[in-house]
C-alpha positions as CSV (number, residue, x, y, z in Angstrom):
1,X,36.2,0.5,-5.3
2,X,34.1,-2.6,-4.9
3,X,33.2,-1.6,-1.4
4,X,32.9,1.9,-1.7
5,X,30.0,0.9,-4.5
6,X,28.6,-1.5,-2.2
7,X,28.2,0.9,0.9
8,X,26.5,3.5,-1.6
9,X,23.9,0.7,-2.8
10,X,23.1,-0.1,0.9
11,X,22.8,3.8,2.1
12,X,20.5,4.2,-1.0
13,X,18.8,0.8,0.4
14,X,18.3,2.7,3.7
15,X,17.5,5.8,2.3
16,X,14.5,3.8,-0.3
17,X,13.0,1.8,3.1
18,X,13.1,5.1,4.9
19,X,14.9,3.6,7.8
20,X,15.9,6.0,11.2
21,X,19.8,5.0,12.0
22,X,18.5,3.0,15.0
23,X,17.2,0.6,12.7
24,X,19.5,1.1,10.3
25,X,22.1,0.1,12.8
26,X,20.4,-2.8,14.3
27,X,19.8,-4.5,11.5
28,X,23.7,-3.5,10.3
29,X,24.8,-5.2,14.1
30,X,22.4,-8.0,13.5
31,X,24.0,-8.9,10.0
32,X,27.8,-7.8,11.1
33,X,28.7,-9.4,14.3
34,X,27.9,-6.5,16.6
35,X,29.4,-3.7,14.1
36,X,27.2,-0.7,13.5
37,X,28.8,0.9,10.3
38,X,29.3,0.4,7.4
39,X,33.0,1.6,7.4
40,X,33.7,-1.3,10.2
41,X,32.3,-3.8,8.4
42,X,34.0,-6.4,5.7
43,X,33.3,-7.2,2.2
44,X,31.4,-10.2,3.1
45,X,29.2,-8.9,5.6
46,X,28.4,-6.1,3.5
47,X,27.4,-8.3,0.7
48,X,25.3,-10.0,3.3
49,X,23.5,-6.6,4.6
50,X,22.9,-5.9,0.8
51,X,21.4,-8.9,0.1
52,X,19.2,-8.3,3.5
53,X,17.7,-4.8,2.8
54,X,17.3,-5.7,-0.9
55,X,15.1,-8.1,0.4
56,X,13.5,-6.3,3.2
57,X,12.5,-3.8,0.1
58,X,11.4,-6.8,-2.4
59,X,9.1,-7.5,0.6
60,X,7.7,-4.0,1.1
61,X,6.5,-3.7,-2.3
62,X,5.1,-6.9,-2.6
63,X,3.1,-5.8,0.7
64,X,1.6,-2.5,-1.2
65,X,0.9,-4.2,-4.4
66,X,-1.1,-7.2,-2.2
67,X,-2.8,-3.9,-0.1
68,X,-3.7,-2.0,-3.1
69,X,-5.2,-4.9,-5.0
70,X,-7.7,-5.7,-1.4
71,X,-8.5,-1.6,-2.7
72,X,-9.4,-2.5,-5.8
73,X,-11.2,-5.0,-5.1
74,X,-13.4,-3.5,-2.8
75,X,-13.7,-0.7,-4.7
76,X,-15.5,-3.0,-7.5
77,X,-17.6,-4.3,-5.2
78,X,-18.8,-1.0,-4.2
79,X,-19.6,-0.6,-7.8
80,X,-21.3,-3.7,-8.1
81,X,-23.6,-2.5,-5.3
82,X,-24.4,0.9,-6.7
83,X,-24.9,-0.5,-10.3
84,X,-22.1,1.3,-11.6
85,X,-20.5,0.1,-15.0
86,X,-16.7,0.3,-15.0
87,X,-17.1,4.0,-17.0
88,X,-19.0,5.3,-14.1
89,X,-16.1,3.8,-11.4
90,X,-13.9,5.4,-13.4
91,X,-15.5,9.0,-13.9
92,X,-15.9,8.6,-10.1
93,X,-12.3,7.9,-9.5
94,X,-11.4,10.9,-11.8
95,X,-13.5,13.0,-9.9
96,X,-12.4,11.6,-6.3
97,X,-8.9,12.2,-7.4
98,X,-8.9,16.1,-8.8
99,X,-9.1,14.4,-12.6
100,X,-5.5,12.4,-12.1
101,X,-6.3,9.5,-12.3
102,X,-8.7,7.3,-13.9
103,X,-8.3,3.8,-13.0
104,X,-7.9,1.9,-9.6
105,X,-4.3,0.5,-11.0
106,X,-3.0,4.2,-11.3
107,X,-3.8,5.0,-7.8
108,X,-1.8,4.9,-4.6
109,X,-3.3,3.5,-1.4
110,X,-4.2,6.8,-0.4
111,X,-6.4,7.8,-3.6
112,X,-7.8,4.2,-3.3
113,X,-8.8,5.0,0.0
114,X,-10.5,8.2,-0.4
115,X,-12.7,6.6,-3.6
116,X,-13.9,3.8,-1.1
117,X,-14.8,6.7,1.1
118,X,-16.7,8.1,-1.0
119,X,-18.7,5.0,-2.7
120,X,-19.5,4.1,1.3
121,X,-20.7,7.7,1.9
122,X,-23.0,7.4,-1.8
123,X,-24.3,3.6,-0.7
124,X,-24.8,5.0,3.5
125,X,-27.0,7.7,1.8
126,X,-28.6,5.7,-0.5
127,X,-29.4,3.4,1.8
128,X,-30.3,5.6,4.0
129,X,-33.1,7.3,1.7
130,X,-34.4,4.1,0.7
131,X,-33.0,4.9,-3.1
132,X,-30.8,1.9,-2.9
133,X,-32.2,-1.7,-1.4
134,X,-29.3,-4.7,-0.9
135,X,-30.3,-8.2,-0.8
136,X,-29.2,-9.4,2.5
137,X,-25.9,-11.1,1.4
138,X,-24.3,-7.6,-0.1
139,X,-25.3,-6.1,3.0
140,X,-23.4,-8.2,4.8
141,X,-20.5,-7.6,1.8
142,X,-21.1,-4.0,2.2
143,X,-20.9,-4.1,6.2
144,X,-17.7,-6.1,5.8
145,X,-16.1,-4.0,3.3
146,X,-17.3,-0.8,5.7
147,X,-15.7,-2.2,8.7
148,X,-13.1,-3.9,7.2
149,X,-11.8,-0.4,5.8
150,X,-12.4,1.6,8.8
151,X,-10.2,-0.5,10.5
152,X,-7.8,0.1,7.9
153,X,-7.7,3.3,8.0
């Protein structure tokens, strides 16, 4: 009973990280001494390829959570530059996002992305017209931020 709820708990592991089964069974043959499923593998080892993918997930998350907040970050910055309070970030996220969301902490990575894009397009125009001038240190900021994202993306 024991391992038949164990085996579950890793397959739900595998399924969470979005593993292929040549992964998936590398990292099972890594862990188990050569053996590549679950059924062929003992209480031990299993408990040891748990423990492994619960912190292959742990490690995952912590990675989005650290990407998103280099998002937000930028995405104040951006702010800063155009003069925008935190009411007019947030009406521009709202609008950025189809009105659902209204904070950088409720978007994904993706969402976060497309409001940088479009700050970066408003400040390129701005810029661009002469409407907006940067002091030469947030140019530099803003030119990081640009390629910095590009590359990110």
């Amino acid at each position: 009973m024991i391992r038949t709820a164990l085996i579950k708990r890793i397959h739900v592991l595998k399924r969470d990280l979005n593993l292929d089964d040549d992964t998936y069974r590398s990292i099972l043959a890594s862990i188990a001494d050569g053996k590549t499923s679950c059924k062929d593998i003992d209480l031990e080892y299993l408990n040891l390829v748990y423990i492994a993918l619960e912190r292959l997930a742990q490690k995952m998350v912590q990675s989005r959570i650290t990407r998103n907040d280099r998002l937000q970050k930028k995405i104040a910055k951006l702010g800063y530059l155009l003069g925008w309070d935190w009411q007019a970030i947030a009406n521009f996220i709202k609008r950025e996002t189809g009105g659902r969301r209204v904070s950088t902490r409720s978007c994904n990575a993706l969402e976060l992305t497309k409001v940088i894009n479009g700050m970066v397009s408003i400040i390129d125009d701005r810029l661009a017209s002469g409407e907006l001038k940067l002091s030469e240190k947030d140019l530099k900021d803003f030119l990081k931020y640009t390629q910095t994202h590009k590359e990110a993306v």
